[in-house]
C-alpha positions in Angstrom: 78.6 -94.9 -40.6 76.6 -97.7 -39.6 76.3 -99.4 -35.5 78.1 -102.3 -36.4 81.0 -100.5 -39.1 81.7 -98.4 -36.3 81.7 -101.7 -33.9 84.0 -103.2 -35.9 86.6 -100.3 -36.2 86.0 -100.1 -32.4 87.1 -103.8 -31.2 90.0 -103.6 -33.6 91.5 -100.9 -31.5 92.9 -103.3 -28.6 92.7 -100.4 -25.9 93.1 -103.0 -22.7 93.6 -100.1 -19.5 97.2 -101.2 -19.2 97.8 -99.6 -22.7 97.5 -96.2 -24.1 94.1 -94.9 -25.6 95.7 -92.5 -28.0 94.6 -94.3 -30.9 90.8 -95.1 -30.5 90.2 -91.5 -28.5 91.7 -89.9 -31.7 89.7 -91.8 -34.5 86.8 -90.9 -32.3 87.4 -87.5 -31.5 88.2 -87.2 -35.5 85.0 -88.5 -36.2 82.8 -86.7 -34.0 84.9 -83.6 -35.5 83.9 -84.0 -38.7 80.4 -84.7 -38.0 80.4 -80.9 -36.3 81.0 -82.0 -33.2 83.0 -79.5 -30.4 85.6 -82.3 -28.8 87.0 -81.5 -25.5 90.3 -83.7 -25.0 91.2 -84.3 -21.3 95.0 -86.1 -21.6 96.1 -87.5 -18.3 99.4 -86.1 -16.8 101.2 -88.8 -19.1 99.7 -88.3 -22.4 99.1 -91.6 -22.5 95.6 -91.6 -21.8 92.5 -89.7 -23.1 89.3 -88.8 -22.4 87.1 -87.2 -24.3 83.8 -84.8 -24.3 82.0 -83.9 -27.0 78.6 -81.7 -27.8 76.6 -80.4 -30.6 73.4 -78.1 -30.5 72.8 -75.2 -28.4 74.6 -74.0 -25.3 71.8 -74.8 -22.8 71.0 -77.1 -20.0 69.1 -79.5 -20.6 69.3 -82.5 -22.8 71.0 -86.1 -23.1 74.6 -87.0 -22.4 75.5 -90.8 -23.0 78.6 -92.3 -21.0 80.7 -94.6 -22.0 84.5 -95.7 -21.5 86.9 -96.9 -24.3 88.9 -99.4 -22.2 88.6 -103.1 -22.2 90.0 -106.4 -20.0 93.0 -108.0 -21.7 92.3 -111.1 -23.0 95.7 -113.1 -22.2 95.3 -116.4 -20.5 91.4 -116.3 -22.7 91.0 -119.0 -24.8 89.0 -117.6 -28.1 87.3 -119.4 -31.1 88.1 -116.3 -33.0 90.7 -112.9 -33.1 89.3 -110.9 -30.2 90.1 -107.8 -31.7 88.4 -108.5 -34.8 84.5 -108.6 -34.8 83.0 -111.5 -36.1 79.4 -112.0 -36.9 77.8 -115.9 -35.7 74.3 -116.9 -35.0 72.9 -113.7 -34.8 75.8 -112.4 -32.5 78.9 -110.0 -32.3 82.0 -111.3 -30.5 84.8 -109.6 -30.2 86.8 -108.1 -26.6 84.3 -104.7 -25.4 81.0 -105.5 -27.6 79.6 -106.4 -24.6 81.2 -104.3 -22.4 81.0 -101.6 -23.6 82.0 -100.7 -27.2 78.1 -101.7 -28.3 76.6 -98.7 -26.6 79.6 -96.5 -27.3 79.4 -97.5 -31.3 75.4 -97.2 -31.6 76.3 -93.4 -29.5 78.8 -92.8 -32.2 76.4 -94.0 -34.8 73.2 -91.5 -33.8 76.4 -88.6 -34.7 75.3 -88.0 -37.9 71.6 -87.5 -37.0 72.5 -85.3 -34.2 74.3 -83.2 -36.4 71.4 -83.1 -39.0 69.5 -81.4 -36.3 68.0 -79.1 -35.7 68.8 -79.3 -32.0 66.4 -77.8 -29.5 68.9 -79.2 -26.5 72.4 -80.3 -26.6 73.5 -84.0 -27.3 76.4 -84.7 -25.5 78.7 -87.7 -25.1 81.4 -88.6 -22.0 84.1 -90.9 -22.8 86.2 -92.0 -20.3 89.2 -94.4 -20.0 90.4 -96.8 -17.5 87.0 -97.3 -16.1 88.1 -101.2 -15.8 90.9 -100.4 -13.6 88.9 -98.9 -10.4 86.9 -95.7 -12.8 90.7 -94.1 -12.5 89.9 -91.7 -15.6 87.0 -90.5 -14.8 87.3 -88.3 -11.5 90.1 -86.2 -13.7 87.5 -85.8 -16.3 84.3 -84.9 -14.0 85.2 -81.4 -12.9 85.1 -80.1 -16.8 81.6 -82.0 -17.1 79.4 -78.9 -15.9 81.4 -76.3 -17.5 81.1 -78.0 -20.8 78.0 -80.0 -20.9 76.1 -77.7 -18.5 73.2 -79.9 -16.6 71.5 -82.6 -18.9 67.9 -83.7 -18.3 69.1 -87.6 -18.3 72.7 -89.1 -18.5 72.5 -92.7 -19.8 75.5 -94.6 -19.0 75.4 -98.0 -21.4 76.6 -100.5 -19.6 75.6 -103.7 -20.7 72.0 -104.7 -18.9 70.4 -106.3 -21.8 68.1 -102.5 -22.1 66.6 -103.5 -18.5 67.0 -99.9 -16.5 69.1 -100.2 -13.3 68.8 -97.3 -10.9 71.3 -98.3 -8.6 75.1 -100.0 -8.5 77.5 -100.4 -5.0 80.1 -97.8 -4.7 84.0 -99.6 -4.5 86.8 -98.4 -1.9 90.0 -100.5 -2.9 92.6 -100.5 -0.4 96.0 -101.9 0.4 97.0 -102.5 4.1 101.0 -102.6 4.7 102.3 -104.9 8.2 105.3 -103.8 9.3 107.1 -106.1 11.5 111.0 -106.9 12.3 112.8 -109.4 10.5 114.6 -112.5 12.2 115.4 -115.9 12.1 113.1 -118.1 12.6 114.5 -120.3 15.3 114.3 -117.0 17.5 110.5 -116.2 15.8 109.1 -114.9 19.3 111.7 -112.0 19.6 110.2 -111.0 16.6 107.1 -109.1 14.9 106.1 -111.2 12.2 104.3 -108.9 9.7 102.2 -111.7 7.9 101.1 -112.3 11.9 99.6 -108.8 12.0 98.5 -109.2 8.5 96.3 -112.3 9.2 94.9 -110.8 12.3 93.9 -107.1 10.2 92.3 -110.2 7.9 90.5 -110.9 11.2 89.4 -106.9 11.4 88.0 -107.3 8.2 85.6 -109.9 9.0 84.7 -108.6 11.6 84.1 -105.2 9.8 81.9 -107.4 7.2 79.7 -109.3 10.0 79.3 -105.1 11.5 78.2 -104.2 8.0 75.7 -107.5 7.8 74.4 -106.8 11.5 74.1 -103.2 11.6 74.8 -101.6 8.4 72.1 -100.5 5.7 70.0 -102.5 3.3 68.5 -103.0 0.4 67.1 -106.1 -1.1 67.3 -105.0 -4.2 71.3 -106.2 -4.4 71.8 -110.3 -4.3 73.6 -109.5 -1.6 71.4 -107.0 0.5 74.2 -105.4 2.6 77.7 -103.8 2.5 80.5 -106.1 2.4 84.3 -106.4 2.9 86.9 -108.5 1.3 90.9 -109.2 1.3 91.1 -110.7 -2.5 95.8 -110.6 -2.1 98.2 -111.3 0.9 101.7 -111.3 0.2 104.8 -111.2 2.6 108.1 -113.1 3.4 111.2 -114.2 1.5 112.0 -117.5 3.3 110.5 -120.3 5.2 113.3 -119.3 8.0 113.1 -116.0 8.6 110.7 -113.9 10.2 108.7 -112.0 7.8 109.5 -107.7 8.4 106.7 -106.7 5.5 103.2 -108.0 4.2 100.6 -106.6 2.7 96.8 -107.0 1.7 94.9 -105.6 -1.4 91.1 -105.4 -0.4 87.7 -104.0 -1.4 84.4 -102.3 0.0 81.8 -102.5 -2.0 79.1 -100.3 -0.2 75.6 -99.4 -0.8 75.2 -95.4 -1.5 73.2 -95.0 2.4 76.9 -97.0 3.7 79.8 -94.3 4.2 83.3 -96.2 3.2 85.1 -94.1 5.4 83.2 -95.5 8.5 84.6 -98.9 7.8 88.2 -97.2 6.3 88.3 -95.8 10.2 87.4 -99.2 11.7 90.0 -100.8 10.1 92.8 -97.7 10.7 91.7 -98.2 14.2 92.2 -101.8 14.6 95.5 -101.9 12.8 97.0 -99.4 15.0 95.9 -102.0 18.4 97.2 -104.0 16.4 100.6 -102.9 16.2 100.6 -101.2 19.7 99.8 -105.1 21.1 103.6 -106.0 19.7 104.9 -103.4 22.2 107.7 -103.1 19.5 108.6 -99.1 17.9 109.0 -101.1 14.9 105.3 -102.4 14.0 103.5 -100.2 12.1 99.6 -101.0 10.1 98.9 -98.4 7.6 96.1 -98.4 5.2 95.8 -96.8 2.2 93.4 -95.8 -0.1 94.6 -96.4 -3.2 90.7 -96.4 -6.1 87.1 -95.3 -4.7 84.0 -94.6 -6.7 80.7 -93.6 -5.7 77.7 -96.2 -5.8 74.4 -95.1 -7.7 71.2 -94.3 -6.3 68.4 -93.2 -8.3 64.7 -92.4 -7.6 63.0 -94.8 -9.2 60.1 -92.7 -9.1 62.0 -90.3 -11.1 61.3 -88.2 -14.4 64.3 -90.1 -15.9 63.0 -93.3 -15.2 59.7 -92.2 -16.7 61.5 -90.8 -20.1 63.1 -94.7 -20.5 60.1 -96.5 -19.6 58.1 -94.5 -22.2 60.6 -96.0 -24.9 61.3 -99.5 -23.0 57.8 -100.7 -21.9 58.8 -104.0 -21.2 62.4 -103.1 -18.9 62.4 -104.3 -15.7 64.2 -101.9 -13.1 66.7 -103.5 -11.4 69.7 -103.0 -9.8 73.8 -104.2 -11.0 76.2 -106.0 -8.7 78.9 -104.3 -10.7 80.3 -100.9 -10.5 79.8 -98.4 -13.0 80.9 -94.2 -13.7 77.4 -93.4 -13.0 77.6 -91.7 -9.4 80.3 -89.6 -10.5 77.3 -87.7 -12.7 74.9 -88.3 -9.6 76.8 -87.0 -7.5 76.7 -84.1 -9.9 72.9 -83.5 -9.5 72.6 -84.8 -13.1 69.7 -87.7 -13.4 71.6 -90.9 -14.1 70.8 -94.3 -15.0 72.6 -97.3 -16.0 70.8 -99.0 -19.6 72.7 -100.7 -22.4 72.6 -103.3 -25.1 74.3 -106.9 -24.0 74.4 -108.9 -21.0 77.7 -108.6 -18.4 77.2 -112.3 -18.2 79.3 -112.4 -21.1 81.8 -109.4 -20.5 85.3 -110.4 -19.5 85.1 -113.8 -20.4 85.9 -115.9 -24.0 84.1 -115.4 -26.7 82.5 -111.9 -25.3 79.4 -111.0 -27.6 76.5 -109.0 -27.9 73.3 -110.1 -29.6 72.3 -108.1 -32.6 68.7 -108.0 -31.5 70.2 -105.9 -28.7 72.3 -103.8 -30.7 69.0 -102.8 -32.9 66.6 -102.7 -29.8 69.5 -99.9 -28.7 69.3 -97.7 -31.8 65.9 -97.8 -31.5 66.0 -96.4 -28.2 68.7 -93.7 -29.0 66.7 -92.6 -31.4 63.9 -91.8 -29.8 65.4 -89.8 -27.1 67.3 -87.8 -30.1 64.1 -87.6 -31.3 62.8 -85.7 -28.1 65.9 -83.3 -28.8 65.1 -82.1 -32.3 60.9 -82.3 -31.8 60.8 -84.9 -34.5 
């Protein structure tokens, strides 16, 4: 099968992260099956969800493993000139929900299947294909510790995510977090006898800020981010039923997004600390500040002096190295000791959005490339 045959079956699978992944991970894994692939399934603990690793050619270390995740953003509230889950073809472009980010990569992967399995193979190909990656990278960390047992060590693990084939070496890490304010409840014509929880929730607000200005003074950096430091931000507060009564719970969802020298749990200790003066300053048993940790993934930090850079420049001469405001799976293979970059067809400019497309120039200019570094597997 053709890139864009396969890109078309893909978008019609409508495998948002709040749904199950049943469907597309079994056409794929049935497909890489009967190409001679050996499919690892990873189900989640509700068989609702599936990842999926798959290899072909010889049990060594060594070779190339492309990443990619199944998942999409929904698309309700989207206004779309055409069926999102249906690709269509216009002015030279693909739109449809993921051909951006990332079912492009993941069908031009599927696609080099059968010349993998035409072989021979003097190192493994080997693919990682993950799910919920647009909900915090949830289904990867269950799927990373069978990564070394199965796939052994890979000279370069390519994760496509859309950066129009420019090579990024580097991506922020994420630590998402929900803070609960515990107060006591009253009315509010008697507000001072009581803890008002959204009270304590503005002023952990407060620690945040001045966690982020810490982070800006005194933190690392690295100009190669638009922004050049670590930051901090509260993106939902919620609390109280009524205008008159003295709020007992709120709570705050919020994110770091650190560089890979930053340690999150420096700033997740910060915070812990401050919310407990918090709550010790209303010299009432009752006020509590916890803070959870609810999603974290690592950020990406690549030698850009590295062999793996070398091996993608040799095949995109023109690609500028650059480093990606958004987050991606690719420190979970780091962090591995497995070389890692982040380079795929299509531009995140247009992922999540209407209308979400990738340019077939892009999706050709990505065969190419895959080719070549299948190539380097079978000594073509």
């Amino acid at each position: 099968m053709q890139t864009v045959e396969i890109l078309e079956r893909l978008v019609a699978f409508p495998s948002v992260s709040s749904r199950s992944n049943r469907d597309i991970a079994g056409w794929i894994a049935e497909y890489l099956g009967s190409a001679g692939f050996e499919v690892l399934r990873l189900p989640d603990a509700t068989g609702e969800k599936c990842g999926l690793l798959a290899r072909i050619g010889p049990r060594l270390d060594g070779g190339l493993l492309l990443s990619a995740h199944m998942d999409v953003v929904p698309v309700e509230g989207q206004v779309w000139a055409s069926d999102p889950f249906r690709l269509s073809a216009r002015d030279g472009r693909y739109y449809g929900r993921g051909t951006a980010d990332m079912k492009g990569f993941l069908a031009a992967a599927l696609a080099l299947a059968a010349d993998a399995a035409a072989g021979p193979l003097a190192r493994p190909f080997l693919l990682s294909l993950s799910y919920d990656e647009e909900v915090g990278c949830r289904g990867i960390p269950a799927m990373i510790p069978h990564v070394r047992a199965f796939c052994g060590r890979p000279a370069l693990c390519l994760v496509g995510e859309p950066t129009r084939l420019d090579i990024a070496t580097g991506h922020k890490g994420k630590v998402s977090g929900l803070v609960r304010c515990h107060g006591t409840a009253g009315h509010s014509a008697l507000a001072p006898r009581h803890v008002n929880a959204l009270h304590l929730a503005a002023d952990m607000i407060g620690a945040m800020r001045a966690e982020q200005a810490r982070l800006e003074a005194e933190g690392a950096r690295d100009e190669g981010y638009d922004i050049a430091c670590s930051t901090v931000h509260a993106g939902l507060m919620r609390g109280g039923r009524a205008l008159n009564i003295v709020p007992d719970l709120a709570e705050i969802e919020f994110e770091i997004r650190h560089l890979a020298a930053d340690d999150p749990a420096d700033s997740l200790a910060r915070l812990r600390a401050a919310g407990q003066a918090l709550a010790a300053a209303a010299h009432d048993p009752a006020a509590r500040v916890e803070v959870e940790l609810v999603t974290a993934y690592p950020g990406l930090g690549a030698d850009a002096g590295g062999e793996a850079v070398s091996v993608l420049r040799a095949r995109l001469p023109d690609a500028r190295l650059i480093k990606v405001a958004y987050g991606t799976e690719a420190g979970f293979f780091h962090a591995l000791g497995i070389p890692t970059l982040v380079c795929g067809p299509g531009d995140m400019a247009q992922g999540h959005r209407p209308d979400e497309y990738v340019e077939a120039g892009q999706l050709v200019r990505c065969e190419r490339l895959l080719k070549a570094l299948l190539d380097d597997l079978t000594g073509r």
